[in-house]
Backbone as ProteinMPNN parsed JSONL, in Angstrom:
{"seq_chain_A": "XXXXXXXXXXXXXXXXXXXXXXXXXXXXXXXXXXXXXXXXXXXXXXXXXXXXXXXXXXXXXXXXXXXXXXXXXXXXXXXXXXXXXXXXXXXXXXXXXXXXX", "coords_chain_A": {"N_chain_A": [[132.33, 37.809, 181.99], [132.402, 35.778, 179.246], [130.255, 36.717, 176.348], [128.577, 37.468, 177.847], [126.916, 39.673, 177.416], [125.91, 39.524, 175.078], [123.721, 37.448, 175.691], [123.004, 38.688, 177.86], [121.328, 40.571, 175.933], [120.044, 39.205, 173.854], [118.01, 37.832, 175.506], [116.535, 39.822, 176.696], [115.499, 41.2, 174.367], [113.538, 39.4, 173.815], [114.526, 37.614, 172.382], [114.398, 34.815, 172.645], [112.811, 32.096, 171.243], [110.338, 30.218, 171.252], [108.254, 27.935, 169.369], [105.553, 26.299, 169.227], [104.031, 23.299, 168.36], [100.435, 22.294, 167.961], [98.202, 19.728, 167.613], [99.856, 17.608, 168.496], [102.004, 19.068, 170.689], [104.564, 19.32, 169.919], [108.184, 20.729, 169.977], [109.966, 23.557, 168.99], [112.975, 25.267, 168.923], [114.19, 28.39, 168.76], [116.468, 31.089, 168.663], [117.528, 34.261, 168.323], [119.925, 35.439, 167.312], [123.349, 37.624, 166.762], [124.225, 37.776, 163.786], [121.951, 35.88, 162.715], [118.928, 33.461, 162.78], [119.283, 30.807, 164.961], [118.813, 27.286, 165.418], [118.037, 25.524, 168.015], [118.694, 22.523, 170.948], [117.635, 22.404, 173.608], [117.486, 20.53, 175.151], [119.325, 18.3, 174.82], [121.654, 20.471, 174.359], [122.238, 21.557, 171.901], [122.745, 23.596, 169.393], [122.719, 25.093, 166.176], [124.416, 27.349, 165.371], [127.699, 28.421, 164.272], [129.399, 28.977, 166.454], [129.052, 26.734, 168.105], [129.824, 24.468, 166.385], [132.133, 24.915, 166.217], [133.685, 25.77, 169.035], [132.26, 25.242, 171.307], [131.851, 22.417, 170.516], [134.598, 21.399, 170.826], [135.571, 22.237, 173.296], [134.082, 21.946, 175.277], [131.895, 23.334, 176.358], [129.133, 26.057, 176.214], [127.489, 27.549, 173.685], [126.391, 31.17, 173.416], [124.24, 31.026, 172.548], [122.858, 29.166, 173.275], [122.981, 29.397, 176.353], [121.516, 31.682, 176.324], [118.891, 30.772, 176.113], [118.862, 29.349, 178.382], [119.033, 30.822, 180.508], [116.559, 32.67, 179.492], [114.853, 31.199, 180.297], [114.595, 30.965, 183.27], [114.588, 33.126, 183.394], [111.918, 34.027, 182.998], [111.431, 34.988, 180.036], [109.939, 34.454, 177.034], [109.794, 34.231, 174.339], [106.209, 32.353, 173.182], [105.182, 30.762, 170.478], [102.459, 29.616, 168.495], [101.246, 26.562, 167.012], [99.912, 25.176, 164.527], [99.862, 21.276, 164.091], [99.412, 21.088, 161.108], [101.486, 23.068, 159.984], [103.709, 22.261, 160.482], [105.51, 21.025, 158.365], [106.276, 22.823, 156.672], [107.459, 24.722, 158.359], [109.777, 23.859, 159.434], [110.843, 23.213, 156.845], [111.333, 25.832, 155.747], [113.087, 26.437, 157.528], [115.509, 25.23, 157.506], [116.446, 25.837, 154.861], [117.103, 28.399, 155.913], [118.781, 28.197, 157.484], [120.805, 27.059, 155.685], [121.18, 29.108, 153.846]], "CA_chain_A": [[132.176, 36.523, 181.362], [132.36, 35.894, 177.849], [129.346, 36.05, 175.874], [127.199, 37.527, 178.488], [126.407, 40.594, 177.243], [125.057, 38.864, 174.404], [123.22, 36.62, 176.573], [121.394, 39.46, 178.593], [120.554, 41.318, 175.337], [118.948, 38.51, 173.434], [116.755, 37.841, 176.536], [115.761, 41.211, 177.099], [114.746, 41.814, 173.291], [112.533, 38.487, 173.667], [115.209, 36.758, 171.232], [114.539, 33.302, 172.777], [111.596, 31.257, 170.729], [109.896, 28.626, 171.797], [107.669, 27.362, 168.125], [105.014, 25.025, 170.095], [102.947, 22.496, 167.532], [99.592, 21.403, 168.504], [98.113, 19.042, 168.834], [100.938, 17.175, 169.105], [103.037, 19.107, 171.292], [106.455, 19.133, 169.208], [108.604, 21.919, 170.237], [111.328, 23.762, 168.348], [113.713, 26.656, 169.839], [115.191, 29.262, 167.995], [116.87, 32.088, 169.016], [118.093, 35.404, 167.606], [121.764, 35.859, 167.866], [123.191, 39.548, 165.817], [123.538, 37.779, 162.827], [120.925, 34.801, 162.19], [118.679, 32.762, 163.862], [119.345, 29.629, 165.419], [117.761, 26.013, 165.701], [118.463, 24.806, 169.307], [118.103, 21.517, 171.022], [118.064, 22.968, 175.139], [117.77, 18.998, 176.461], [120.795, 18.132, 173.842], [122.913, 21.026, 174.622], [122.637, 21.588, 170.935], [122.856, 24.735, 168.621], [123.439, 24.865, 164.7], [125.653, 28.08, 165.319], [129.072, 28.118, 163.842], [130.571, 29.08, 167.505], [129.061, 25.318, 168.559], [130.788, 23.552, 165.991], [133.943, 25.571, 166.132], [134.486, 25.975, 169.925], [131.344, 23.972, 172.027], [132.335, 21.056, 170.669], [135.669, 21.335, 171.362], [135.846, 22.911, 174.466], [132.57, 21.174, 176.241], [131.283, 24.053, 176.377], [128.368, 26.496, 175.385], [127.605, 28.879, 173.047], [125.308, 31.981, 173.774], [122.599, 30.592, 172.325], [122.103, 27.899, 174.432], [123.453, 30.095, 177.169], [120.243, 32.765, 176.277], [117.661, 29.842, 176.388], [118.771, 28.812, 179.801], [119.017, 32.365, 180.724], [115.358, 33.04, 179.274], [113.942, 30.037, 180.884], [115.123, 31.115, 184.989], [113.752, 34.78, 183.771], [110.437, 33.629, 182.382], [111.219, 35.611, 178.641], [110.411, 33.451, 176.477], [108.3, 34.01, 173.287], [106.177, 31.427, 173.094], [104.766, 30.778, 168.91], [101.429, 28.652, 168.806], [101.219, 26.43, 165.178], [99.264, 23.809, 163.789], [100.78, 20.158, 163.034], [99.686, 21.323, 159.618], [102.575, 23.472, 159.643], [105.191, 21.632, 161.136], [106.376, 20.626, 157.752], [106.991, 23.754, 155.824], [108.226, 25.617, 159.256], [110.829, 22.831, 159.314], [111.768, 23.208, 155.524], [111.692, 27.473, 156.286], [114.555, 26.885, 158.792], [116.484, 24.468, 157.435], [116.486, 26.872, 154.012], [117.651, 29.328, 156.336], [120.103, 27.73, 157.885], [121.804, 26.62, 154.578], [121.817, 29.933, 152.973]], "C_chain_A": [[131.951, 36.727, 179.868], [131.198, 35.739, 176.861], [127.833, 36.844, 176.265], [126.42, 38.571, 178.496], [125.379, 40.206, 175.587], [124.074, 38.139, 174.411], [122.154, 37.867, 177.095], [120.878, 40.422, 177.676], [119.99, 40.499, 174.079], [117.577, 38.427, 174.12], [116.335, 39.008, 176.28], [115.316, 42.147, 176.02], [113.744, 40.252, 172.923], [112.877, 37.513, 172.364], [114.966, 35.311, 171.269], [112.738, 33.116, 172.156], [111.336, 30.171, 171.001], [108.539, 28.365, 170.464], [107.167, 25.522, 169.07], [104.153, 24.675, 168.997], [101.731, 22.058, 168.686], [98.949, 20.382, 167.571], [98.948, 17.789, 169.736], [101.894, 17.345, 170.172], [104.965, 19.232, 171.152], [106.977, 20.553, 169.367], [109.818, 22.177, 169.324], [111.765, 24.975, 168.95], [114.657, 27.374, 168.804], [115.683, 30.839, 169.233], [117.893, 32.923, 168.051], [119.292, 35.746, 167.509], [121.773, 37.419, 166.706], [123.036, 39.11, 164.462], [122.56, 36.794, 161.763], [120.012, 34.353, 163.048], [119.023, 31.509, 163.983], [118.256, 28.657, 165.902], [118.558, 25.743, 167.214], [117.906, 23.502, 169.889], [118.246, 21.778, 172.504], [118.798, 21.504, 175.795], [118.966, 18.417, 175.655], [121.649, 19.007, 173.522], [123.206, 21.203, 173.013], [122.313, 22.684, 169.981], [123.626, 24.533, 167.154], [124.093, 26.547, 164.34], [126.865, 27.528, 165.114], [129.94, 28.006, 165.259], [130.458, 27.308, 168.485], [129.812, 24.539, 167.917], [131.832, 23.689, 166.058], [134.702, 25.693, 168.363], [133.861, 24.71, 171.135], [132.212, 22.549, 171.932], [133.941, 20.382, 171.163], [136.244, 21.434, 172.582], [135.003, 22.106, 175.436], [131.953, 22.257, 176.611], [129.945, 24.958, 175.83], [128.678, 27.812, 174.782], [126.83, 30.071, 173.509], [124.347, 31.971, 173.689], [122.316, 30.085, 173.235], [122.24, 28.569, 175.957], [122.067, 31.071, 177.483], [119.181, 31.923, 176.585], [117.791, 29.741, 177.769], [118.417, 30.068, 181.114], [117.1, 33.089, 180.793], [114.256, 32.087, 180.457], [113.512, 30.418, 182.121], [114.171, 32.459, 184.433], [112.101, 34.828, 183.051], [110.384, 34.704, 180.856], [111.344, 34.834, 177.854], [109.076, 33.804, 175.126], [107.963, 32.969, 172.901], [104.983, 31.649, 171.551], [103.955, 29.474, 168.939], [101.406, 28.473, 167.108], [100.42, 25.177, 165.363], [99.986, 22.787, 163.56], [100.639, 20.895, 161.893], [100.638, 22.034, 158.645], [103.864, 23.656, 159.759], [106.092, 21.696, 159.548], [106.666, 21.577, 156.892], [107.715, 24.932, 157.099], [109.578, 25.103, 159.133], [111.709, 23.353, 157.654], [112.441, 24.931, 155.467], [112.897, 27.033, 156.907], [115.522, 25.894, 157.91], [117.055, 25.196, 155.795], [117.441, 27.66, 154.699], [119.147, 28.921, 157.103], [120.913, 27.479, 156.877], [122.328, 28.236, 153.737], [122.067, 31.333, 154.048]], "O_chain_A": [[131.393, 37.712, 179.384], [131.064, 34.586, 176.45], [126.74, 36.936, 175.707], [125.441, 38.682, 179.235], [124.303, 40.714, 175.269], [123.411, 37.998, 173.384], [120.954, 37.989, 176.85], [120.053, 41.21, 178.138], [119.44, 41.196, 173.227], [116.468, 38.743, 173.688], [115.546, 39.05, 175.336], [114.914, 43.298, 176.187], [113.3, 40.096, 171.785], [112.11, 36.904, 171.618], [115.191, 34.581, 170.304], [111.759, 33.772, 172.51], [112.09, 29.198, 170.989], [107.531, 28.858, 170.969], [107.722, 24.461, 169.358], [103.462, 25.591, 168.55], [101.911, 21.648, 169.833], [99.527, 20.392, 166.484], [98.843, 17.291, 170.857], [102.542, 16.414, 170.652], [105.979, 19.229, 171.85], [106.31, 21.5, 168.95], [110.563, 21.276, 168.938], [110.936, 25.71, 169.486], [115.639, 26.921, 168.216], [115.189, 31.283, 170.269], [118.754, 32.478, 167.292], [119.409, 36.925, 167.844], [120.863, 38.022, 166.137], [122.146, 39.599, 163.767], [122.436, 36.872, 160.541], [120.14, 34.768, 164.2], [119.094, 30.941, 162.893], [117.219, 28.919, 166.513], [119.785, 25.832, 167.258], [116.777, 23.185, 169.516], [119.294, 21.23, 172.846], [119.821, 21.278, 176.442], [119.711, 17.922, 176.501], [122.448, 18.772, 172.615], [124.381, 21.017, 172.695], [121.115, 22.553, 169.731], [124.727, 24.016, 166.968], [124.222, 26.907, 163.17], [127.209, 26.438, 165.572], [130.903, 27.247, 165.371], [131.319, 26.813, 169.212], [130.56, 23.813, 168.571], [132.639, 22.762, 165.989], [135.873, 25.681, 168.743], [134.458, 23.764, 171.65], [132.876, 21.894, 172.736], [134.256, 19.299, 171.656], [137.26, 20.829, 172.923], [135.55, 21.661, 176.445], [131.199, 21.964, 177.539], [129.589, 24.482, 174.752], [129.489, 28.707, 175.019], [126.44, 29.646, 174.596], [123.489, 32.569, 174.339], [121.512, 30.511, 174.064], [121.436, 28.112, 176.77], [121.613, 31.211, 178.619], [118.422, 32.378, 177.441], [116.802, 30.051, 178.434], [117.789, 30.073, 182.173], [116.56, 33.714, 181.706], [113.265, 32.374, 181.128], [112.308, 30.349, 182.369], [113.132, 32.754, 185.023], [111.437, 35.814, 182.731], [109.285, 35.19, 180.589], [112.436, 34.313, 177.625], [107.859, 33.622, 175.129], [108.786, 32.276, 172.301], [104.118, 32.525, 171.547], [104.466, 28.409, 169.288], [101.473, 29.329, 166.226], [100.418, 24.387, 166.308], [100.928, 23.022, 162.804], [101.666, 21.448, 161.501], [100.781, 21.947, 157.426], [104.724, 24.484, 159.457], [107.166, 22.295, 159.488], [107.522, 21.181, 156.1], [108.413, 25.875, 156.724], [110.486, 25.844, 158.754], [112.871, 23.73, 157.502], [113.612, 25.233, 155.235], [113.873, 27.636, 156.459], [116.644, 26.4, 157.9], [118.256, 25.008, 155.604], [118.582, 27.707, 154.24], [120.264, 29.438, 157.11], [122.074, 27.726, 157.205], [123.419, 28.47, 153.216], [122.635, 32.341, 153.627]]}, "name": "protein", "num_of_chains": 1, "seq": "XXXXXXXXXXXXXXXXXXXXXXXXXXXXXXXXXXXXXXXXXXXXXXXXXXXXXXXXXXXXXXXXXXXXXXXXXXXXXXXXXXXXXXXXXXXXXXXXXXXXX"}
């Protein structure tokens, strides 16, 4: 399968993130791919990888990211990252930085 060796070696280097806010509860998901990380949306099937906009969306399909989350989830690897609301809003501006450049 295509992908899936990428898939069982994200998991199995603890690539999938789970970024939990308290006391709110607001979750964000990243994951490691070879060369960035990724924002993910698991319950919206949504990844700001290039192979989502270029093939996902086209295809109806997923990418590896989202593929590794679902993957991580069933195998309980999942790093889970404990934060403060107080730093929701510069984690947020961090990624979205990163994502642009």
């Amino acid at each position: 399968m295509k992908g899936r060796g990428n898939v069982d070696s994200i998991v199995s280097t603890m690539g999938v993130k789970l970024h939990y806010f308290e006391p709110s509860g607001r979750k964000i998901w990243t994951v490691v791919g070879k060369d960035n990380e990724y924002w993910l949306d698991p319950d919206l099937s949504f990844c700001s990888c290039a192979d989502y906009y270029y093939n996902a969306l086209s295809t109806g399909g997923q990418c590896y990211h989202l593929k590794a989350v679902k993957t991580a989830l069933e195998q309980g690897k999942i790093e889970a990252v404990k934060f403060s609301d107080s730093e929701f809003d510069n984690f947020i501006s961090a990624l979205v930085r990163d994502l642009l450049y």
